[in-house]
N, C-alpha and C positions, 0 to 999 in steps of 0.2 A: 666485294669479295665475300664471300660463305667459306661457312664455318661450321662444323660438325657439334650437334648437340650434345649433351650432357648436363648432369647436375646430380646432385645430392640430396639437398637438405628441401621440403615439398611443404613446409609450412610457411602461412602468407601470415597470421595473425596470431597471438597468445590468448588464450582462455581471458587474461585480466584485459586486453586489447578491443577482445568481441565484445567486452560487458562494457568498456567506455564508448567505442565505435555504434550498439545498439542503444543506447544511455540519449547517445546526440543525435539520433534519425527527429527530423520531422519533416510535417506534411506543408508542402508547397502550393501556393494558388497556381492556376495553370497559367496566369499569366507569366508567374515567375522562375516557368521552366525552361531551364538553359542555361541562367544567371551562374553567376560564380559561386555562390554559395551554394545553388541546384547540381552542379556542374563538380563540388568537394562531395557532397551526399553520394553522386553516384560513383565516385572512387570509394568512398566507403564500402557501398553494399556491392558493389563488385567483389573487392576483399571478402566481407563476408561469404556470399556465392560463392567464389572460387574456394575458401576455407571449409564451408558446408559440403560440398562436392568432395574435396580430399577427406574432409571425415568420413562422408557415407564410402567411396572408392576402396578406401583402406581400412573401414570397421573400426576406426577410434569411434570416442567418445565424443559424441555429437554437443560442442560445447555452445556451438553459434544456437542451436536451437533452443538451448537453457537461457542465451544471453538474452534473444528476440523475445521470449517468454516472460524471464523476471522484468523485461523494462518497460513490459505491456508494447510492446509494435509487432506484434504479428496483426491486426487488424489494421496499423496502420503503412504496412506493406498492399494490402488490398488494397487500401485508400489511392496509392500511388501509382499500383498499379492501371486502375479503372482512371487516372488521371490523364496516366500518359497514353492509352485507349483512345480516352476523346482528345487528345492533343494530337495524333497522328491523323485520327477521321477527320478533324476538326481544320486544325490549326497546319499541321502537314500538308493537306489538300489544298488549301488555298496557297501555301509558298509554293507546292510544286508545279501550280500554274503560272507563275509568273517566271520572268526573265531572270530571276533571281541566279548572281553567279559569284558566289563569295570565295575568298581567296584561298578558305582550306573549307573539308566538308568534314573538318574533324567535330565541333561540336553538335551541329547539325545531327551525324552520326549517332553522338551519343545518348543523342534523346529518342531518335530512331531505338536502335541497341536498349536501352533502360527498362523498355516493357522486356523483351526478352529476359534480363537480368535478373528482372523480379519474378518473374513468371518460375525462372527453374530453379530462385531458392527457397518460393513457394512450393514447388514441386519437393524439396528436396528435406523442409523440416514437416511437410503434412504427410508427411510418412507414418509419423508420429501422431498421435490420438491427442496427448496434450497440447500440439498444436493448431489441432481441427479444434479444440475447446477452447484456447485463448484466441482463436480468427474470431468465435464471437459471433453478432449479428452479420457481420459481415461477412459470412460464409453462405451469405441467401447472392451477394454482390458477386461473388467469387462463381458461384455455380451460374450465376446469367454468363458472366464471363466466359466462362468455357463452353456455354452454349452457344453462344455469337460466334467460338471460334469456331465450333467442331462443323457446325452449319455453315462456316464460308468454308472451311474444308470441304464440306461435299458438293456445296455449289461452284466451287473453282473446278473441282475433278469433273463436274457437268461440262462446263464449258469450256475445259481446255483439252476434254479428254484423256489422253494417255501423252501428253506432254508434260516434262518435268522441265519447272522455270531454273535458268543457270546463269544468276544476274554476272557472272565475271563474261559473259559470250555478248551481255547486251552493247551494243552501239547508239551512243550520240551523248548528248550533251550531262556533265555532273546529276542534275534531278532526275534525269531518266534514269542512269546506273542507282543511283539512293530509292527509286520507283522500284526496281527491279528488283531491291535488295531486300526490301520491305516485303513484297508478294513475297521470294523464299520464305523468310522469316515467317509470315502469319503462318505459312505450312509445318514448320517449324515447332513454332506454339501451341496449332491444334493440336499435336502430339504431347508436348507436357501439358496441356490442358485434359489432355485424354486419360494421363493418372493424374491429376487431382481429382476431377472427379470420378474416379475408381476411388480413390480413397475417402472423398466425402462421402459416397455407401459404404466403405467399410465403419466410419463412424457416426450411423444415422442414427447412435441412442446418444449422442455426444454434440449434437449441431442444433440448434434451433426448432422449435416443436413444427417450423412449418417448413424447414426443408423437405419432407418426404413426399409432401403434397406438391409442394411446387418442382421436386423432380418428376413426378407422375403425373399430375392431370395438367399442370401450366403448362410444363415445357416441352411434356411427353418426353423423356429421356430414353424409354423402351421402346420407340418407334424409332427413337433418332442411330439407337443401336441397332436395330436393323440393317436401317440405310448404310451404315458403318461393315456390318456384315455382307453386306449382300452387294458393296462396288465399294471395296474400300480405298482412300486416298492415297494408303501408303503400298498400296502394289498398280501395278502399268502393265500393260501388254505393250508392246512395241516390236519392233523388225528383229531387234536381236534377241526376244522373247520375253520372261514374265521379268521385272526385275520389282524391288522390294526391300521398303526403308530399313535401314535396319543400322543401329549403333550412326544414327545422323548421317549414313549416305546411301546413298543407292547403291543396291547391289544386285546384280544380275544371279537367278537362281533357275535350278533343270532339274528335271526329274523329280526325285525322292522330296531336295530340297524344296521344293514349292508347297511341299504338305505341311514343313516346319515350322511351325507356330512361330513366331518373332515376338517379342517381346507386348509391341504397342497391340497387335492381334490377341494377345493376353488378355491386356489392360479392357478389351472391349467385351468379353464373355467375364470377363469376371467381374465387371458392374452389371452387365445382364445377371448374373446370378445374386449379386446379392440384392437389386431391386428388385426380383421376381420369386427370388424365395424365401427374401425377407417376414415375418407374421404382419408386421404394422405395412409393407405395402401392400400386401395378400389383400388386406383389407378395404386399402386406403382407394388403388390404384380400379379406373372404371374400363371392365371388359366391355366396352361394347361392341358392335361388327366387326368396323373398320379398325380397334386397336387387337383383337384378339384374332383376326385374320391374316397380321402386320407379325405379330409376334411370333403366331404357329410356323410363320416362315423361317426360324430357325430349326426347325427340324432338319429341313433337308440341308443345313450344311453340318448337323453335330455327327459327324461317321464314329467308327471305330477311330480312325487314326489321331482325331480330334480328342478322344473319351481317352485314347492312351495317353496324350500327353497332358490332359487336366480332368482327371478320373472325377473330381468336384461335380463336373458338367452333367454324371449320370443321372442324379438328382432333379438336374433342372430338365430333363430330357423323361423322365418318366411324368413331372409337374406338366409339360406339356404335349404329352401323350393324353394324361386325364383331360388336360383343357380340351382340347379337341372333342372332347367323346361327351361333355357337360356344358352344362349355363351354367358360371359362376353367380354368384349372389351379388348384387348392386352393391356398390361401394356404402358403407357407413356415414351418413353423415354429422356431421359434426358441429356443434355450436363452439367455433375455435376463431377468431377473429385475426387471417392469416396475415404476416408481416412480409410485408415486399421489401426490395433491395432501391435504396435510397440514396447511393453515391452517386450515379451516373446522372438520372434528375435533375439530382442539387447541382452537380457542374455544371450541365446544360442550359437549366434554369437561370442560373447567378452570370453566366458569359452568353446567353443568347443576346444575338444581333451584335455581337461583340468580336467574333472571331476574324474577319480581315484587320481590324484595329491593330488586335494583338498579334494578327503574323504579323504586320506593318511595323511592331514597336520591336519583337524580337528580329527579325531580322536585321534592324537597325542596329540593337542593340548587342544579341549576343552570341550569332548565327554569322557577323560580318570582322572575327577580330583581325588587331594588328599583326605587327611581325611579332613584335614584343609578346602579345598575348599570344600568338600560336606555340612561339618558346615556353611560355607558360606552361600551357597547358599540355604539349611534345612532355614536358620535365614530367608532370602532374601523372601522364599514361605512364610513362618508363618508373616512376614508383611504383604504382599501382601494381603492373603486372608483374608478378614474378615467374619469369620465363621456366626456372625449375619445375614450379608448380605444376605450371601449365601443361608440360610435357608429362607431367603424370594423369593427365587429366585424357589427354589423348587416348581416344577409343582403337584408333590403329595406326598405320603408318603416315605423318601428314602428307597433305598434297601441294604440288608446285603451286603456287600461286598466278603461273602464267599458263600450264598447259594442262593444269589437274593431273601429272601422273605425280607416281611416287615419287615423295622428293628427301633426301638423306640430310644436306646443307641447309644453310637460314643464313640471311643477312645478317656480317658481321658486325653492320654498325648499331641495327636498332635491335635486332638476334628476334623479329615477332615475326617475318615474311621467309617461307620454307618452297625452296628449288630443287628442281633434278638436275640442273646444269647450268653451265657458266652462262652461255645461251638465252634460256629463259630469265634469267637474271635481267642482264643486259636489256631485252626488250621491255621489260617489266619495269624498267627503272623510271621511266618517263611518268607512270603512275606512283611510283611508291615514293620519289623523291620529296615532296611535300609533307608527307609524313616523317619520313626517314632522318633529313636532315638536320629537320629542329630539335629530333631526340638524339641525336647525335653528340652535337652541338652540346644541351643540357648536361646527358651525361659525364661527359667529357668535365 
């Protein structure tokens, strides 16, 4: 049966709450992701996320980001992030070749889901400049990170074209729907990946003396913006015309609308601008041919319509007006002994020739539980989320979970699965029961 939503009160934790819950974070070998003690950590920093979300949504007082701060783990959120990275390429890849068919795909899930989780409450306190300063060295790890994504972002749009993945559509077995869910999701994260670093150039006197280099000449970040400009991931052409990410869904846009900047289209000129009209990249970054040939390509989409809704851009639009008409000077070089990013190495290093082992041990272990353990862990989710919250988090109307329209109701028993009718409910049940039940059950 469904039940019409409401609520009140949209706080998940207290200021003293975030300082004990950031107090207790630590870093997991990837062997020992999943376990139960892995498995309490991500009900944690869920809460936090969801808490840091309602701060930034509603303009309080961003307490999560003082607690991650004074307890020193803003670095070792990177840490765990890049962990669960190479646990999904890794360790993912080989269970989801196998037969593998466990009784709930709830924990499984969660370690799927946990790069997400970290990723947007990364996104969500380096907003803040003191939190680009306590990430620390680890902010050279962060920036590879969002490079890996942003470049499978453009090589999935290569090769799928103007198709958008809809793992609730896919058919056949639990690992292919978790396969399918996973492609969303990386689409997903190249977009909060896409303001982090916007925000790592907003604080390039604040990060690491060699970040600026290694966004410029290692990684070329002002070519990979380009590419960004010029076929971007988050718009499609298709039958029913141009449609375009926007607030986490697809939306179909005509006319006027199409000229409308959207938010993530933002996030990608305004990291062009602050590594191109930076003084320390002016200097750093090497014109030669092929990069200053790449670049001048943003002429031809900065119009007027563009310059009126980020007047900033004019600036960078007379900067490469001059390029065009000049040799710039050969980049400075420098006796600076640049620091590379050292966490994904070290894990790869320390578990090479090791990775069916350990999908072998956790699937055994902590990928296959009981009844009893599903009860667990159904209790562990039905605390964790505070459906209040939630609902304030919501960017608009939610969707059915069986047919994707608008849906008004939610499941009375567990109140997390939202319907447009009795209907949809009913056929959907045959999937959501597994979940449904055990939290039911608990809360009760």
């Amino acid at each position: 049966m469904a039940s019409d939503a409401g609520g009140e009160d949209s706080t998940i934790i207290l200021p003293i709450e975030a300082e004990a819950l950031a107090e207790g974070l630590k870093l997991f070998a990837i062997k020992e992701v999943g376990c139960a003690r892995w498995q309490k950590q991500h009900q944690y920093l869920e809460k936090l996320n969801m808490q840091a979300l309602l701060n930034a949504t509603e303009e309080k007082h961003d307490y999560i980001q003082e607690a991650l701060i004074n307890t020193s783990k803003v670095s070792l959120l990177v840490q765990d992030l890049i962990t669960t990275e190479v646990w999904k390429s890794q360790i993912f890849d080989v269970i989801a070749k196998t037969d593998f068919s466990p009784s709930t795909t709830i924990p499984l899930y969660l370690v799927v889901y946990h790069e997400a989780t970290i990723c947007t409450l990364l996104e969500t306190i380096l907003f803040h400049r003191e939190s680009m300063e306590a990430a620390e060295d680890t902010v050279l790890d962060l920036l590879d990170f969002c490079y890996r994504k942003l470049t499978r972002a453009i090589s999935d749009k290569k090769e799928r074209g103007n198709e958008i993945v809809e793992p609730e559509k896919e058919k056949g077995d639990t690992m292919q729907e978790m396969k399918a869910q996973c492609e969303k999701m990386e689409f997903e994260l190249a977009v909060k990946c896409l303001s982090i670093l916007r925000y790592i150039s907003d604080y390039l006197d604040s990060v690491p003396l060699s970040t600026p280099g290694r966004m410029l000449n290692t990684l070329n970040i002002p070519c990979l913006l380009v590419q960004l400009v010029q076929d971007p991931p988050w718009t499609r052409h298709g039958e029913n015309g141009i449609m375009k990410f926007i607030d986490t869904k697809w939306v179909n846009v005509s006319g006027a609308d199409t000229m409308q900047l959207t938010k993530v289209e933002g996030q990608v000129w305004l990291t062009a601008y602050n590594l191109l009209m930076h003084p320390q990249c002016a200097m750093k970054y090497e014109f030669n041919t092929y990069n200053k040939t790449q670049v001048l390509k943003l002429r031809g989409f900065m119009n007027d319509v563009l310059l009126d809704q980020l007047p900033i851009l004019a600036h960078m639009r007379q900067f490469l007006e001059q390029l065009s008409l000049t040799e710039p000077p050969p980049p400075k070089s420098e006796l600076v002994l640049e620091q590379l990013p050292e966490i994904m190495d070290r894990i790869s290093n320390e578990n090479r020739g090791k990775w069916k082992a350990i999908a072998k041990f956790q699937m055994k272990n902590y990928f296959n539980p009981s009844q009893d353990e599903i009860r667990e862990q159904a209790k562990a989710l039905a605390e964790t989320y505070n459906i209040e919250a939630m609902n304030a988090l919501l960017p608009d109307v939610p969707k059915c979970s069986n047919c994707g329209a608008e849906a008004t109701k939610r499941c009375a028993r567990c109140r997390t699965e939202w319907y447009c009718k009795r209907e949809c409910q009913v056929i959907h049940w045959k999937k959501h029961k597994t979940y449904c039940v055990p939290v039911q059950q608990e809360v009760k």
